[in-house]
VMD Tcl script that draws the C-alpha trace (Angstrom):
set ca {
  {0.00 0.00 0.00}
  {2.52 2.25 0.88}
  {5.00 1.99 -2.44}
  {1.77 3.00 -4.56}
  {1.45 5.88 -2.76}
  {4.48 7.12 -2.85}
  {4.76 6.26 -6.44}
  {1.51 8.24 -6.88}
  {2.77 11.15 -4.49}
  {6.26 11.55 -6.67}
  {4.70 11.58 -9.62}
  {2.24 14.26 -8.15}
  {5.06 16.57 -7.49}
  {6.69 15.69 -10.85}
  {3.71 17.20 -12.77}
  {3.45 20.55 -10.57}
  {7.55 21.43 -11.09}
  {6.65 20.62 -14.97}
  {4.14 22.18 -14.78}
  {5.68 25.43 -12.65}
  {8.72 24.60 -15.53}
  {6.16 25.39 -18.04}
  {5.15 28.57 -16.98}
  {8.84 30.12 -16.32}
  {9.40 29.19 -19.75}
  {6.33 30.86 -20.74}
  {7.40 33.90 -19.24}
  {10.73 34.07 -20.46}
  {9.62 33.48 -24.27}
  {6.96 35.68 -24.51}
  {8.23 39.18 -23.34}
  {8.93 39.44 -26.97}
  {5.78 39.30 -27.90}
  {4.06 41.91 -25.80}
  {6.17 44.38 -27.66}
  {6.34 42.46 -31.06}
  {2.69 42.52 -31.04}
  {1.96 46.17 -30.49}
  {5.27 46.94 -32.90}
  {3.13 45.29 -35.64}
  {0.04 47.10 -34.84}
  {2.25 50.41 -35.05}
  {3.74 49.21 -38.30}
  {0.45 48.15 -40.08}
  {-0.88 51.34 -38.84}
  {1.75 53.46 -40.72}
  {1.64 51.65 -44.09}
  {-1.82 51.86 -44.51}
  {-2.36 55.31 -43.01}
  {-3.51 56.69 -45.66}
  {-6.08 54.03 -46.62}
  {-7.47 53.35 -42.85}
  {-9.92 55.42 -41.17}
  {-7.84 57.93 -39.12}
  {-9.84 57.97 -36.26}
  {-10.45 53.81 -35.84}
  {-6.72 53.13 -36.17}
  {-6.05 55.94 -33.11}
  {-8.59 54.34 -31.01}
  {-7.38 50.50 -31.96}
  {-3.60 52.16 -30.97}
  {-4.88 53.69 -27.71}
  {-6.66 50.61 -26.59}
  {-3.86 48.23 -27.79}
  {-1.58 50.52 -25.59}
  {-3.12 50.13 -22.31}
  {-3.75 46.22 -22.76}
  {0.56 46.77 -23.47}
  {1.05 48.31 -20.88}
  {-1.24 46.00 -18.35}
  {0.82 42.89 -19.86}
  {4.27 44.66 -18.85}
  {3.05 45.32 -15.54}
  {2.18 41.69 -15.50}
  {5.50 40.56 -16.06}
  {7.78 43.13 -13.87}
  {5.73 42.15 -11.00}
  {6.56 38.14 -12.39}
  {10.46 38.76 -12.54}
  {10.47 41.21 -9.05}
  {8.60 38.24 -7.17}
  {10.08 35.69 -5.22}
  {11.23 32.48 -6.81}
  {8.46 30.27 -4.28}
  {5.87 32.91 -5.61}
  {6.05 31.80 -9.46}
  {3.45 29.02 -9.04}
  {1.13 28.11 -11.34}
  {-1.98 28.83 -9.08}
  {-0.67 32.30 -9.24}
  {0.20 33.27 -12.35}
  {-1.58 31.44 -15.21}
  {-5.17 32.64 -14.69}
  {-3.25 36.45 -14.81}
  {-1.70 35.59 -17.69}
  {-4.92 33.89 -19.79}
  {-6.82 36.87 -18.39}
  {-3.88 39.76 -20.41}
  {-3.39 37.00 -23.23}
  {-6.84 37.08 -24.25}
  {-7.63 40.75 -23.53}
  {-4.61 41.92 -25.69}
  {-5.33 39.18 -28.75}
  {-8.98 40.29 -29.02}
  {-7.96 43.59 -29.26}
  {-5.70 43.00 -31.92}
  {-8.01 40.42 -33.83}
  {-11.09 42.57 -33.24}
  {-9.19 45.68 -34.33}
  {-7.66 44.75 -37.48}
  {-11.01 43.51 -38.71}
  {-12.75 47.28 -37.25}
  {-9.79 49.18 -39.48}
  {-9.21 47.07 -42.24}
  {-11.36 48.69 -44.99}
  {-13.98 46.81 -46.53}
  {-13.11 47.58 -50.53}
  {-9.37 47.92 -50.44}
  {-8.01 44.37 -51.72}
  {-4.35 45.62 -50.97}
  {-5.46 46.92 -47.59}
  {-6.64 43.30 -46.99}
  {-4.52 40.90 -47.95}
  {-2.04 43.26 -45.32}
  {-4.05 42.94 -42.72}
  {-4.15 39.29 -42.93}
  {-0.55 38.91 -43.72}
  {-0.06 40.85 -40.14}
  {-2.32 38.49 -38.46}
  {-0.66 35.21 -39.86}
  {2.87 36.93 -38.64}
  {1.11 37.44 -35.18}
  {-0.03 33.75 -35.38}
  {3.28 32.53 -36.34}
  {5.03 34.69 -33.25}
  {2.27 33.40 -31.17}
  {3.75 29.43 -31.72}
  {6.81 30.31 -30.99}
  {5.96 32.33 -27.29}
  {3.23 30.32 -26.67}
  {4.66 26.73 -27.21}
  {4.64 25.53 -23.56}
  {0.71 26.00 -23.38}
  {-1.45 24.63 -26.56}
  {-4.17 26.00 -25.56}
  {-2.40 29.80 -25.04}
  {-1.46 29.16 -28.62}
  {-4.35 28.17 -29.90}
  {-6.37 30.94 -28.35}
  {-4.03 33.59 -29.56}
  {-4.12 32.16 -32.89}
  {-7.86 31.88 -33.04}
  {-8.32 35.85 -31.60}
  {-6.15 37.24 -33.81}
  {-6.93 35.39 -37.14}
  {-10.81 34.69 -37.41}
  {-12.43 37.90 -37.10}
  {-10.80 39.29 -40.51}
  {-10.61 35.46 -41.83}
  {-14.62 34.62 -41.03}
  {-15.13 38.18 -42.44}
  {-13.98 37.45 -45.94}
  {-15.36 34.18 -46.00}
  {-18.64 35.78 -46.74}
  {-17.34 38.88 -49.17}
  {-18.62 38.41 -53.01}
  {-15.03 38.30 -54.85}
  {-13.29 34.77 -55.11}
  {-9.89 36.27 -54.03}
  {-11.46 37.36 -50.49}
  {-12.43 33.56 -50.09}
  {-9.75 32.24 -51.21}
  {-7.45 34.19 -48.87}
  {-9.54 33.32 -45.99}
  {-9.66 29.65 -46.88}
  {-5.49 29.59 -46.92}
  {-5.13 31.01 -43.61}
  {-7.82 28.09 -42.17}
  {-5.40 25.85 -43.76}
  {-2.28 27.38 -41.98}
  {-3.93 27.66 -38.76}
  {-4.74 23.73 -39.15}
  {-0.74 23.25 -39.45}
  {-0.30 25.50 -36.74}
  {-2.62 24.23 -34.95}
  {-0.51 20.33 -35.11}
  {2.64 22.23 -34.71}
  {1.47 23.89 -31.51}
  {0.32 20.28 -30.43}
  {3.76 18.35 -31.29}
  {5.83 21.26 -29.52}
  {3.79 21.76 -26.42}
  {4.34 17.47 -25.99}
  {8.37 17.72 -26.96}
  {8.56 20.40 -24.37}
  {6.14 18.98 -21.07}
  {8.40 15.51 -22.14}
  {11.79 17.43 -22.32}
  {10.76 19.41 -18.67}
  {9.27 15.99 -17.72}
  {12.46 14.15 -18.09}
  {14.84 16.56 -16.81}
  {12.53 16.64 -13.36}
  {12.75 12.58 -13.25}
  {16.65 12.85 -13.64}
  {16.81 15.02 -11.05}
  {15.05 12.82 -8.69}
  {16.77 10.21 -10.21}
  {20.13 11.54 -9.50}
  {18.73 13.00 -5.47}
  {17.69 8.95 -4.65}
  {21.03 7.77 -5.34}
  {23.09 10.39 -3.97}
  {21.25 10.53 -0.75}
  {21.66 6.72 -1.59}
  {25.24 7.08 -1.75}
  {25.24 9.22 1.71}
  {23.19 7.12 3.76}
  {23.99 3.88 5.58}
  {20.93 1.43 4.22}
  {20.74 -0.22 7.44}
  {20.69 2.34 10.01}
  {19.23 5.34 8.07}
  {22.48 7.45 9.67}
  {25.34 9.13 7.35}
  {27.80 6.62 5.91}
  {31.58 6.75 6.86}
  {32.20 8.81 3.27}
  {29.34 11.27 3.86}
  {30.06 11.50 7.85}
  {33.84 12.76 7.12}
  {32.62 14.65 4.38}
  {30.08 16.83 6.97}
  {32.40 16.47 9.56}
  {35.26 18.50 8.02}
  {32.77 21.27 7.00}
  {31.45 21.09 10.78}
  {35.34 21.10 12.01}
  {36.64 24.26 9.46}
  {33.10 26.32 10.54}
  {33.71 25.51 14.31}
  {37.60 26.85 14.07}
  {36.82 29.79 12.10}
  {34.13 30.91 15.07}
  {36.18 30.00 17.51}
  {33.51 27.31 19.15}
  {33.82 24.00 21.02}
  {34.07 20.69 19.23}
  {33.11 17.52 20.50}
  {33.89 14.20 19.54}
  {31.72 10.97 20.69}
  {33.11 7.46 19.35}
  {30.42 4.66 20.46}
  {30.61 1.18 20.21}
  {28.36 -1.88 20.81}
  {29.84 -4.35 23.49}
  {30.27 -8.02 22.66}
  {28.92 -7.34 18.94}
  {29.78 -10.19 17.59}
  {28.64 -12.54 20.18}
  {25.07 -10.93 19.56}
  {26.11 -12.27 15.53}
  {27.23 -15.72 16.67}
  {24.69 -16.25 19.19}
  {21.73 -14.97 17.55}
  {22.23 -14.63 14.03}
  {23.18 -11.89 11.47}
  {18.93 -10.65 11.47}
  {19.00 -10.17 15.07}
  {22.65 -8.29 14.94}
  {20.55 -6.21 12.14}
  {17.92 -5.48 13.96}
  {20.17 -4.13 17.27}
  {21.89 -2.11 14.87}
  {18.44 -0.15 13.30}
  {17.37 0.39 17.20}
  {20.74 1.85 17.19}
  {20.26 4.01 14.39}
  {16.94 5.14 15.68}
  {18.39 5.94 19.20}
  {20.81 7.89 17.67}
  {18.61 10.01 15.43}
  {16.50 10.62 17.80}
  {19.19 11.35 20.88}
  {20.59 14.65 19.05}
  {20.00 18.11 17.88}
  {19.90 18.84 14.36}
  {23.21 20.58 14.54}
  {24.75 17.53 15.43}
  {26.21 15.13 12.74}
  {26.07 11.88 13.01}
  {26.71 8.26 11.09}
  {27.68 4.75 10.90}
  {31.24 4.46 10.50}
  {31.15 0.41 9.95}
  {30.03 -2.56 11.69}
  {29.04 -1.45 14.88}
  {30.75 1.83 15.51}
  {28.76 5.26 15.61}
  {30.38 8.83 15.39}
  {28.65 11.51 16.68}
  {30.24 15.67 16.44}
  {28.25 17.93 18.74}
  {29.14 21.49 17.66}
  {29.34 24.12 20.37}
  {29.27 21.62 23.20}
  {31.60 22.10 25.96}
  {33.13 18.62 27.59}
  {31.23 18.67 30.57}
  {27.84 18.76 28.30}
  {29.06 15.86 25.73}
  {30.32 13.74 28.89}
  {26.44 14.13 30.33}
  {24.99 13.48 26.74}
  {27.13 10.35 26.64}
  {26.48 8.88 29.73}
  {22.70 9.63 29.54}
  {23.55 7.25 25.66}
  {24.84 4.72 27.33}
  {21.60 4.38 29.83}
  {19.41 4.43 26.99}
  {21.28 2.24 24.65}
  {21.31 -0.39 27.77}
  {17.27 0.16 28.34}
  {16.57 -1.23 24.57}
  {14.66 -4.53 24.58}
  {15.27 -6.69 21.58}
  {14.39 -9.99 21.60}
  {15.83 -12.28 22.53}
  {18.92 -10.67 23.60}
  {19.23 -10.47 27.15}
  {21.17 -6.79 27.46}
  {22.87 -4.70 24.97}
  {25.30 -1.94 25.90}
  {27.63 0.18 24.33}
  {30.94 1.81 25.30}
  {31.61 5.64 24.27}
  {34.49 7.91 23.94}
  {34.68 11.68 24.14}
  {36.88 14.32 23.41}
  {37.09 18.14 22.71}
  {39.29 20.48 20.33}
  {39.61 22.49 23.97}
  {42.31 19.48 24.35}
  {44.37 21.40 21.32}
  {44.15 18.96 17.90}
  {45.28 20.43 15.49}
  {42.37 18.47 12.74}
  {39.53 16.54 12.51}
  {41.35 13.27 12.15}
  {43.61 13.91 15.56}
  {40.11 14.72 17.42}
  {38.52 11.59 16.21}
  {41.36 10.03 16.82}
  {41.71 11.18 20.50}
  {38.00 10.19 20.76}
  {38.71 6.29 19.33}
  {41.27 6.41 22.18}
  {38.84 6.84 25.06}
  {36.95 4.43 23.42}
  {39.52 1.96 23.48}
  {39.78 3.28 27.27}
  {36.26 2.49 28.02}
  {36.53 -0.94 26.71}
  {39.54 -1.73 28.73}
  {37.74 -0.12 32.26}
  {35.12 -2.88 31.65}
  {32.20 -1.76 28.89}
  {28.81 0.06 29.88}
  {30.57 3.47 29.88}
  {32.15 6.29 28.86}
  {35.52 7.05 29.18}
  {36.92 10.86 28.24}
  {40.59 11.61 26.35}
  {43.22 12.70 28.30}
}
mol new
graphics top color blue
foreach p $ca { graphics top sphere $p radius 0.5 }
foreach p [lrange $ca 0 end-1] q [lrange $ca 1 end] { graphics top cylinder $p $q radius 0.2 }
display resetview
């Protein structure tokens, strides 16, 4: 029951970052196109000045310039935002709500301007609207739909128009642009897949490559750092704790009569002493602390800022817990521990673990159960 749902909740979480993936690339691709689009209008405007009706083609620019300028506003507030703010739930419905305002403007406008007995006039307008369609795929591309509404806006008023004007060339100009928006159309639908599958793979490789580096840094059996990714903390921990000048303490710990608890009991039960180990430990320390499995049965533990006196008390209060764990059917389990400090002058981490393994040792030799501090 529980693999399914995880499987289920990954893949979950997969879609939303492809789906957050697919609006940042939204955003980033179509800043072009608030300006392209109201460029065009500007340009169209210009070169048939003198055969548009003055006063539409001010009022199409005026309107067309505050749907501009209500996009741009759009996207500085995107780009100032913070990174966790650039969800989906956010943003899209904004962005629909400007895409479609500013397309019907320009779809609805060019058909309002474009004159209704100047050939020339119209086949410019339409050649406009097919470069606005053809800008549109390209911005557009991570949502289909955003494409296809875009398209749709800006083409069919002026293309449904001339489907019912008297002159064969007016038809036939309308029924070529139905045909390219059909090719658009299965563009826009082959591009939108190759990109949710490109963002879609990237996000499993990711998670692919997390698993088996936190894989890599965890000891399977005990759920604690392994001995590479232990030494690998513990020398950050060491270099940040000399360059503040703050107390570093060592702990070495290591389960007495081990491998009797093997021999005796079998390799399962050894297993099992060792995971109540693991869960002691993870559970015994603060979050500052590092901690791991450094093979077989020995645990390191680093307790930043810690004086002795504190990671002697911490120790001992181990060792009483480590000997009130019941695991059937061993009898007792204990532990031995070793401590020591940078106070006592080493010079690196190795010399301070090493000092530590040394009161180990110690402990073992006073007779198990306890902790034994470096001189």
């Amino acid at each position: 029951m529980g693999g399914p749902r995880s499987r289920n909740g990954q893949d979950f979480c997969i879609a939303e970052q492809v789906r957050t993936d697919r609006l940042q690339q939204l955003f980033r691709q179509s800043v072009s196109a608030v300006f392209g689009s109201y460029l065009a209008a500007i340009i169209l405007s210009w070169l048939c000045w003198d055969r548009f009706e003055h006063s539409l083609i001010l009022w199409w620019l005026a309107i067309l310039s505050a749907s501009t300028l209500l996009r741009i506003t759009m996207f500085v507030a995107y780009f100032r935002s913070d990174e966790s703010e650039r969800t989906p739930q956010r943003w899209e419905r904004r962005y629909w709500v400007t895409l479609v305002l500013s397309a019907s403007i320009w779809g609805g406008g060019a058909l309002v301007v474009m004159p209704a007995d100047d050939l020339l006039s119209q086949a410019l307008v339409m050649l406009f609207t097919v470069g606005m369609s053809v800008s549109a795929v390209s911005c557009y591309s991570a949502y289909r739909d955003m494409t296809l509404a875009s398209i749709g806006l800006v083409l069919f008023p002026c293309t449904v128009w001339l489907l019912f004007q008297p002159l064969p060339i007016q038809v036939g100009m309308a029924l070529s642009i139905l045909v390219f928006a059909a090719f658009a159309a299965r563009a826009t639908h082959k591009m939108s897949q190759a990109l949710e599958t490109a963002f879609r793979l990237t996000r499993e490789m990711e998670r692919a490559n997390s698993i088996s580096t936190r894989a890599a840094q965890t000891d399977e059996l005990t759920g604690l750092k392994s001995r590479r990714a232990f030494f690998e903390h513990a020398q950050q921990l060491y270099d940040e704790c000399k360059i503040n000048r703050l107390g570093l303490c060592a702990v070495m710990l290591d389960m007495d009569h081990f491998k009797h608890i093997n021999d005796t009991y079998g390799h399962q039960v050894g297993d099992q002493v060792l995971r109540q180990m693991g869960e002691v430990i993870s559970s015994s320390f603060r979050v500052t602390d590092i901690h791991g499995r450094l093979g077989g049965e020995e645990f390191a533990i680093l307790l930043p800022d810690t004086s002795i006196e504190v990671a002697i008390k911490i120790a001992e209060a181990l060792v009483l817990t480590v000997a009130e764990l019941m695991i059937e059917p061993v009898h007792r389990i204990t532990a031995s521990l070793g401590v020591a400090s940078t106070d006592a002058g080493d010079k690196d981490l190795h010399s301070l673990m090493n000092n530590a393994d040394k009161a180990l040792y110690q402990a073992k030799a006073l007779g198990r159960n306890r902790v034994a501090v470096a001189q």
